[in-house]
PyMOL commands that place a pseudoatom at each C-alpha (Angstrom):
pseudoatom trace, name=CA, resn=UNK, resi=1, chain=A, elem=C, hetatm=0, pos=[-35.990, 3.868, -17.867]
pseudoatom trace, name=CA, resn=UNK, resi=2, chain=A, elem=C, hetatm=0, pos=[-39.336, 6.053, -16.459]
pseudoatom trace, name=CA, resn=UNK, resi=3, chain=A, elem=C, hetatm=0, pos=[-38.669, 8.971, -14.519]
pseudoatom trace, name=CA, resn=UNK, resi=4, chain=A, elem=C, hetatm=0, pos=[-41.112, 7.893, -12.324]
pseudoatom trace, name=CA, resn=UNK, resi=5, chain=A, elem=C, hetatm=0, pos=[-39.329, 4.451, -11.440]
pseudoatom trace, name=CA, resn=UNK, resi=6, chain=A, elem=C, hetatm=0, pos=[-35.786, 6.673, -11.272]
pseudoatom trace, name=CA, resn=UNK, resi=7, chain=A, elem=C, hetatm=0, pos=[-37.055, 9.214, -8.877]
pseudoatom trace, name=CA, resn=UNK, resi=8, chain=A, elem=C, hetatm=0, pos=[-38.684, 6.193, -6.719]
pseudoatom trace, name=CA, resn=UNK, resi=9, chain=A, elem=C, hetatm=0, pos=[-35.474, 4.531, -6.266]
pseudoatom trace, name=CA, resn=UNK, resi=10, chain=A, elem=C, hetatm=0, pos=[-33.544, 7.422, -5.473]
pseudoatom trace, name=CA, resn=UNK, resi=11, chain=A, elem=C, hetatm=0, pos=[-36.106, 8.610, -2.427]
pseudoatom trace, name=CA, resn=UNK, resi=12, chain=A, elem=C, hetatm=0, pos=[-35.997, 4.915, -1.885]
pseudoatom trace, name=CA, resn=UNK, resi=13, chain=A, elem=C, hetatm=0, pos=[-32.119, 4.612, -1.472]
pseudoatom trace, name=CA, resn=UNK, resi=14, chain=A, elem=C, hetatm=0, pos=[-31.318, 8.121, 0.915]
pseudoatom trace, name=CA, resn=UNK, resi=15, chain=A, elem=C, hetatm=0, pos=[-34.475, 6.945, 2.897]
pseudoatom trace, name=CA, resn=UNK, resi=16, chain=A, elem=C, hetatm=0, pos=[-32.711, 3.602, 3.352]
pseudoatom trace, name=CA, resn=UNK, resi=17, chain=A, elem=C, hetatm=0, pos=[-29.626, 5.289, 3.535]
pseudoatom trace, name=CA, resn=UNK, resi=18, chain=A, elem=C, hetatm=0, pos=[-30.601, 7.274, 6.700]
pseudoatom trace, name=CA, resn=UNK, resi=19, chain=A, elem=C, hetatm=0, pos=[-32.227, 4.543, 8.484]
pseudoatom trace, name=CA, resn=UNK, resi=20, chain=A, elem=C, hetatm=0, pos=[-28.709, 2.695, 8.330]
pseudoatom trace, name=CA, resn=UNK, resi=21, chain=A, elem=C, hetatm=0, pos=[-26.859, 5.823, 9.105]
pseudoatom trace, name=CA, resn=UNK, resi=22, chain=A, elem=C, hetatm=0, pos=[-28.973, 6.444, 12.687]
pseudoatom trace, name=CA, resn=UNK, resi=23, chain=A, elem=C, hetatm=0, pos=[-27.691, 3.312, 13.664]
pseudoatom trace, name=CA, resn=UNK, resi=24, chain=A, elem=C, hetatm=0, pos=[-24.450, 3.379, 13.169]
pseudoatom trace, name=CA, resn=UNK, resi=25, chain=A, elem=C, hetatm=0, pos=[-23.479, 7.402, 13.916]
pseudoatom trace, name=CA, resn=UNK, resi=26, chain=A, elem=C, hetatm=0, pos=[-23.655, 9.625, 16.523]
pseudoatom trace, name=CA, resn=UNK, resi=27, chain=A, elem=C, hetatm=0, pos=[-26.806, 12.123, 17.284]
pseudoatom trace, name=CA, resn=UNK, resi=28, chain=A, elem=C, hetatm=0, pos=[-24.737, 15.007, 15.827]
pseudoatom trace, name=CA, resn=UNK, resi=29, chain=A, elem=C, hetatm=0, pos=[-23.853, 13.468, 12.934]
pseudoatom trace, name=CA, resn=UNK, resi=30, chain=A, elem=C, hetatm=0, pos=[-27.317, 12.613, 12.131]
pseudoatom trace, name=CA, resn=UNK, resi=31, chain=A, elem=C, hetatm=0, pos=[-28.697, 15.848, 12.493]
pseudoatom trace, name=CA, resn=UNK, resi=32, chain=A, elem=C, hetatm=0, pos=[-26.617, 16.897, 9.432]
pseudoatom trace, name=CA, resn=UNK, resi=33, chain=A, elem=C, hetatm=0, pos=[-27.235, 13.583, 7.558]
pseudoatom trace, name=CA, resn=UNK, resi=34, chain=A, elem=C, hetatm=0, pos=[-30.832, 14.192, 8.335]
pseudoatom trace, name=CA, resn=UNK, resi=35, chain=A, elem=C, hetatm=0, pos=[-30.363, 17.887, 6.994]
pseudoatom trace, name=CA, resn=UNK, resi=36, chain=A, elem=C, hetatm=0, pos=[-28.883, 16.730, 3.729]
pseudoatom trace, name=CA, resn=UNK, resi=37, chain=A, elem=C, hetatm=0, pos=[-31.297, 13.399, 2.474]
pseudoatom trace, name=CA, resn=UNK, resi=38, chain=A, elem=C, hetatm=0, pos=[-34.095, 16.014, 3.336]
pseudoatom trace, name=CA, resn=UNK, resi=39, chain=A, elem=C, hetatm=0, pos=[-32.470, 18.213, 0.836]
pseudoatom trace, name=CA, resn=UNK, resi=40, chain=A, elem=C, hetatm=0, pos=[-31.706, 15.777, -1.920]
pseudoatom trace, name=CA, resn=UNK, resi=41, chain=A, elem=C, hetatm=0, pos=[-35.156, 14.123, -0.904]
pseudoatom trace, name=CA, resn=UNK, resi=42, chain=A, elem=C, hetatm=0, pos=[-36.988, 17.496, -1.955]
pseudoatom trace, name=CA, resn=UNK, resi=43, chain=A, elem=C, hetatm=0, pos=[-35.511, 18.331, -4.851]
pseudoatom trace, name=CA, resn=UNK, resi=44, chain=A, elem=C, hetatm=0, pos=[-35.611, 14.938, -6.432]
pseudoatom trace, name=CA, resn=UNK, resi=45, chain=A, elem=C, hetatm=0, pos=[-39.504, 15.047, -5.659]
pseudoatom trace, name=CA, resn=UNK, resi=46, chain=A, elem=C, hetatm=0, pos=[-40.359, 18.480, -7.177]
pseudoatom trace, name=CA, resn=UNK, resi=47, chain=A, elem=C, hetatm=0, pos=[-37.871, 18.144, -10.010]
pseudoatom trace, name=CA, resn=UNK, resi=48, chain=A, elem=C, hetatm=0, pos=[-39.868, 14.746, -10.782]
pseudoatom trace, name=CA, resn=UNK, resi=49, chain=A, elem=C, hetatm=0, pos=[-43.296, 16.559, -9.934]
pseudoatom trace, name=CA, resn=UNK, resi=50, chain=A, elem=C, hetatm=0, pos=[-42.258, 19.017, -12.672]
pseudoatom trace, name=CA, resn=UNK, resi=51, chain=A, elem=C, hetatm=0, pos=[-41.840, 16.002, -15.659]
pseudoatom trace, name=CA, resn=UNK, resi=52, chain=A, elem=C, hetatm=0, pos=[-44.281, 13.765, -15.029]
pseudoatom trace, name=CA, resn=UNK, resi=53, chain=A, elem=C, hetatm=0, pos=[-48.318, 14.217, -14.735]
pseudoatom trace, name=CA, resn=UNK, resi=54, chain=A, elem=C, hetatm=0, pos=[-49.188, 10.942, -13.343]
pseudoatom trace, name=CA, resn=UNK, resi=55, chain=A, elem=C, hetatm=0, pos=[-51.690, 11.144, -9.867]
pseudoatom trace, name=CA, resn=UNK, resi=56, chain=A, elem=C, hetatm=0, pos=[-50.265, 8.821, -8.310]
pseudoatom trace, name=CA, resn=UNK, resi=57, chain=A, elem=C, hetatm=0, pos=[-47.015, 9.769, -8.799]
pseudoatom trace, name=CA, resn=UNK, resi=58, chain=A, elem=C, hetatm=0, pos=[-47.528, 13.120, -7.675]
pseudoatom trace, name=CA, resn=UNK, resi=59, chain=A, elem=C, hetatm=0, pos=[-48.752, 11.858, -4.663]
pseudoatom trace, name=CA, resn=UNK, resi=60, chain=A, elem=C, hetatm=0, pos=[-45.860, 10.173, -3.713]
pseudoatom trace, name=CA, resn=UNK, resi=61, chain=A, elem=C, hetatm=0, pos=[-43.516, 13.034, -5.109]
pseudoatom trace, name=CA, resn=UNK, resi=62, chain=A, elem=C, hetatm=0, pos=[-45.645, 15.861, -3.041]
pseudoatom trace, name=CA, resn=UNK, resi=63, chain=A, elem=C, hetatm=0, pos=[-45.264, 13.273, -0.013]
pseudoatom trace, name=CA, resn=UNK, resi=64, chain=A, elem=C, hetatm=0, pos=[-42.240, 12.627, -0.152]
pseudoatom trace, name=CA, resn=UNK, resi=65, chain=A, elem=C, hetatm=0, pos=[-40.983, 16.815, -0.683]
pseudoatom trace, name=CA, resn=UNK, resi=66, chain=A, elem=C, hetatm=0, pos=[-43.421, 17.088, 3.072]
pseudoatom trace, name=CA, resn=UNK, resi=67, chain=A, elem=C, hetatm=0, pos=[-41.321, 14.487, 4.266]
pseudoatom trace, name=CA, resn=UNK, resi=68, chain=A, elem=C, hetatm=0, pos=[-37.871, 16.195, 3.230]
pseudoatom trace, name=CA, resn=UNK, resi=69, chain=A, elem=C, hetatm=0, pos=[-38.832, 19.996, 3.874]
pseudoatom trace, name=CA, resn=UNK, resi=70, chain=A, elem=C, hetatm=0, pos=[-40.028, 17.807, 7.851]
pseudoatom trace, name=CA, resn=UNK, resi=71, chain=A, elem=C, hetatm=0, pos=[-36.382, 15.855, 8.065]
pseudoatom trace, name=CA, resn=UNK, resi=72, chain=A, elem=C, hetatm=0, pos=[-34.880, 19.926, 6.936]
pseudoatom trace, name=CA, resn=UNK, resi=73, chain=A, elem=C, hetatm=0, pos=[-36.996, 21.401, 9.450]
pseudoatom trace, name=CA, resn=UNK, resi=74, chain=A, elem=C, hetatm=0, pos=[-36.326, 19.384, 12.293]
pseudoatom trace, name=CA, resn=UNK, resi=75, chain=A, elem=C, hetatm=0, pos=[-32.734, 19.129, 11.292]
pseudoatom trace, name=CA, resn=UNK, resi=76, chain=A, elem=C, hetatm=0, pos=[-32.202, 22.711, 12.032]
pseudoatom trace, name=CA, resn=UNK, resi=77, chain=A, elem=C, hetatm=0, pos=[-34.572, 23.132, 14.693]
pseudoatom trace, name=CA, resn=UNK, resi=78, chain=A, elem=C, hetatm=0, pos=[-34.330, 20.292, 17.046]
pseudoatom trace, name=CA, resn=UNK, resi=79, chain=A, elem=C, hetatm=0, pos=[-31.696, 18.843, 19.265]
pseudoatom trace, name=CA, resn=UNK, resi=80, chain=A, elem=C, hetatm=0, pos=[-29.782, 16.332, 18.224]
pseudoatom trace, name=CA, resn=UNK, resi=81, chain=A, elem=C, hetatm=0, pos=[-30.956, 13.529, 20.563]
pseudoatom trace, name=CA, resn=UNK, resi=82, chain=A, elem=C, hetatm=0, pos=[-34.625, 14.793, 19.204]
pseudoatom trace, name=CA, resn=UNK, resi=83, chain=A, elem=C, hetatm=0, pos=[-33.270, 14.528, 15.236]
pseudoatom trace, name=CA, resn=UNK, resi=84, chain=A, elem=C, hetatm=0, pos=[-31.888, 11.046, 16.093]
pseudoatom trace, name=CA, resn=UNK, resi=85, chain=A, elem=C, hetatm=0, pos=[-35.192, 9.916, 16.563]
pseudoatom trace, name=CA, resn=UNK, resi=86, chain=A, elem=C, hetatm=0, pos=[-36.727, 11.637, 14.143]
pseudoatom trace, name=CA, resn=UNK, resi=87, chain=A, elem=C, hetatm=0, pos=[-34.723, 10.971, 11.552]
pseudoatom trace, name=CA, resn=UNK, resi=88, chain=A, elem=C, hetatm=0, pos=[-35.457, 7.210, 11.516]
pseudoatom trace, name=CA, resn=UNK, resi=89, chain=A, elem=C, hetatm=0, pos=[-38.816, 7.668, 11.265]
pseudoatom trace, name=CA, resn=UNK, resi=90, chain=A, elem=C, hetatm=0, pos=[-38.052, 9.971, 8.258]
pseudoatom trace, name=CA, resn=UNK, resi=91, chain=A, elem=C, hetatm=0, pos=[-36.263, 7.128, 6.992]
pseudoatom trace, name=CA, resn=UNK, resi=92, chain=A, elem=C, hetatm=0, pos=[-38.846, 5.198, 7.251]
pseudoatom trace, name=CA, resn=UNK, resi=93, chain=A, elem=C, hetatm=0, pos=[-41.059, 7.422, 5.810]
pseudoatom trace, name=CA, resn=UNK, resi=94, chain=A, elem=C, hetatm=0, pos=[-38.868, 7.695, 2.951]
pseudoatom trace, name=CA, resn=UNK, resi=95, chain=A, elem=C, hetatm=0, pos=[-38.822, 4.105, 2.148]
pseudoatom trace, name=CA, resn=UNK, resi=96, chain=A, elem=C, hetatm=0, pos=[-42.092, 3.749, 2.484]
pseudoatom trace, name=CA, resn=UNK, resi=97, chain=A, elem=C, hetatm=0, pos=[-43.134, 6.197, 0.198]
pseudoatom trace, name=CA, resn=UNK, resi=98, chain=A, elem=C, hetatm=0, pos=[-40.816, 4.689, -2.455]
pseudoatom trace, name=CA, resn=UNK, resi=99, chain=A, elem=C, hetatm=0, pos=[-41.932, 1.218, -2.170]
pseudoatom trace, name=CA, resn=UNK, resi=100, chain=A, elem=C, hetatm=0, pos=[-45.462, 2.825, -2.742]
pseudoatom trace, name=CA, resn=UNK, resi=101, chain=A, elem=C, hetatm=0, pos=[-44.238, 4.066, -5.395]
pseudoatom trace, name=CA, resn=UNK, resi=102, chain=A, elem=C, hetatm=0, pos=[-42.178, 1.790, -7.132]
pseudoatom trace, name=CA, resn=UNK, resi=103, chain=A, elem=C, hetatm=0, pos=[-45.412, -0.653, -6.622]
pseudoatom trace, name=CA, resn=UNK, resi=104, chain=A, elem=C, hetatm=0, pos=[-47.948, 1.671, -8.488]
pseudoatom trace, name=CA, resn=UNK, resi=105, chain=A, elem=C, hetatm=0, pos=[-45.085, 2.562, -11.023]
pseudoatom trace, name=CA, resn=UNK, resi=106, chain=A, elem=C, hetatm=0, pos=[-45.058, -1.928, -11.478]
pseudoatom trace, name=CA, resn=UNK, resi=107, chain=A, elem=C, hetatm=0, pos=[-48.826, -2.384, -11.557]
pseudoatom trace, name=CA, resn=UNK, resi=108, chain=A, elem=C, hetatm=0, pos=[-49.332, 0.344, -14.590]
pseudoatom trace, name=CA, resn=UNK, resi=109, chain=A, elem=C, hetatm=0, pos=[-46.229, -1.133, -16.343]
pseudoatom trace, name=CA, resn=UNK, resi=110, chain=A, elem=C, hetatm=0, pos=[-47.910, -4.535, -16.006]
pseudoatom trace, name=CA, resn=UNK, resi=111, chain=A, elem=C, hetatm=0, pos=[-50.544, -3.468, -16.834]
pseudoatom trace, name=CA, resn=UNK, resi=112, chain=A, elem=C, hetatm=0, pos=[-49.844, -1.687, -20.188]
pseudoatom trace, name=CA, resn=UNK, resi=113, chain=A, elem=C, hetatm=0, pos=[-48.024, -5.196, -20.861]
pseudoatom trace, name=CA, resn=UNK, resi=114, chain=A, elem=C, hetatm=0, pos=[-51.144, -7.411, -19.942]
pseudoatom trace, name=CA, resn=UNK, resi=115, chain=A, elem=C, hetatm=0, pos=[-53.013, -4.981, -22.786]
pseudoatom trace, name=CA, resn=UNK, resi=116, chain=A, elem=C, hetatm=0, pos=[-50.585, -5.477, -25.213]
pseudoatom trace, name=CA, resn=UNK, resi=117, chain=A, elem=C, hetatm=0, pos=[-50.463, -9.502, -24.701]
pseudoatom trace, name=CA, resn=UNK, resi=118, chain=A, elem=C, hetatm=0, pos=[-54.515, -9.900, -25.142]
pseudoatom trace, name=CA, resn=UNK, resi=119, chain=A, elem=C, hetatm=0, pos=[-54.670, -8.610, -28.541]
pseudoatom trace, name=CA, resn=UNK, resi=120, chain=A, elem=C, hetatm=0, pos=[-55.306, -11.034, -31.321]
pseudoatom trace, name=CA, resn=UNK, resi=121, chain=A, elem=C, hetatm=0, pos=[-53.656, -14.286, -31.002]
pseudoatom trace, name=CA, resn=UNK, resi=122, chain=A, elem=C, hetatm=0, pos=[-54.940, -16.274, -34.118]
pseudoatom trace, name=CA, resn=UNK, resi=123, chain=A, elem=C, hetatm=0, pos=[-52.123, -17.676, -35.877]
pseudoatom trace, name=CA, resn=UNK, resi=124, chain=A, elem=C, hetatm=0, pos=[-50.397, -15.890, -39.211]
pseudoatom trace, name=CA, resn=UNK, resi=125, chain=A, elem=C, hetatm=0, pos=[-51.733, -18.432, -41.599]
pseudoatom trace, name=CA, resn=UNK, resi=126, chain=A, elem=C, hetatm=0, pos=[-55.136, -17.875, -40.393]
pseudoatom trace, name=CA, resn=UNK, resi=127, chain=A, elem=C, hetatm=0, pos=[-54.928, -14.295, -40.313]
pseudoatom trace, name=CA, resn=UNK, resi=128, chain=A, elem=C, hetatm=0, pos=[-53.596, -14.033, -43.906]
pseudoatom trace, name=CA, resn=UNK, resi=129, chain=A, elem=C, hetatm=0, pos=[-56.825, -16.343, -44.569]
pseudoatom trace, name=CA, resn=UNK, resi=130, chain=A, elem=C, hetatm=0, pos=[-58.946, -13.339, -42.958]
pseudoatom trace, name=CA, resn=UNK, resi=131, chain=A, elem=C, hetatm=0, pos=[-57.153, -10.964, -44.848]
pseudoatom trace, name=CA, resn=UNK, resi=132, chain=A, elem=C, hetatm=0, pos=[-55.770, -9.157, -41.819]
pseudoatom trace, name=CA, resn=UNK, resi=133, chain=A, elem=C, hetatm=0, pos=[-51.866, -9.011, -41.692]
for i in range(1, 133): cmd.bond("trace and resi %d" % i, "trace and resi %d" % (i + 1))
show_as sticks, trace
zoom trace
């Protein structure tokens, strides 16, 4: 599997993860849930920025380390009533940045796999005719 589709679905599933978990625990709880995806949300994103040299994918890994080092931030800054809020808009944010992801990650793979399908299709009899194998 690509390191780019791995790192996707992980900031993908913590996002999702903490837009579940401000819904079903209380403000204090959240500010430390908050706290933590923002951790594992940064280092997923740098240690993928550090592999892989894809633009787009950087984009989305750089985005989504703001994002974390935001939900960290306001974690240990903020209320809790405050992070509550906040962190479902990280969440979101999260998610969102993943599905962005995972999208561009699908369009290059079809890609490469649309190039690969529109090579020559003449059939193996008449390409031993041409003396091509």
């Amino acid at each position: 599997m690509s390191i780019r589709y791995l790192t996707n679905i992980a900031i993908g599933i913590v996002g999702a993860f903490l837009v579940v978990a401000t819904q079903a625990f209380t403000p204090n709880w959240i500010q430390w849930l908050a706290f933590s995806v923002g951790t594992i949300a940064v280092l997923v994103a740098l240690g993928s920025l550090a592999v892989v040299r894809d633009r787009v994918h950087q984009a989305t890994a750089v985005t989504a380390a703001a994002v974390g080092i935001g939900l960290v931030a306001m974690s240990l800054l903020f209320a809790a009533n405050v992070v509550y809020a906040l962190a479902l808009a990280g969440g979101l944010a999260l998610a969102a940045i993943a599905l962005v992801g995972l999208s561009a990650h699908e369009l290059r793979t079809e890609r490469v796999v649309h190039e690969l399908s529109v090579g020559d299709h003449a059939q193996p009899e008449e390409r031993v005719a041409a003396g091509m194998r």
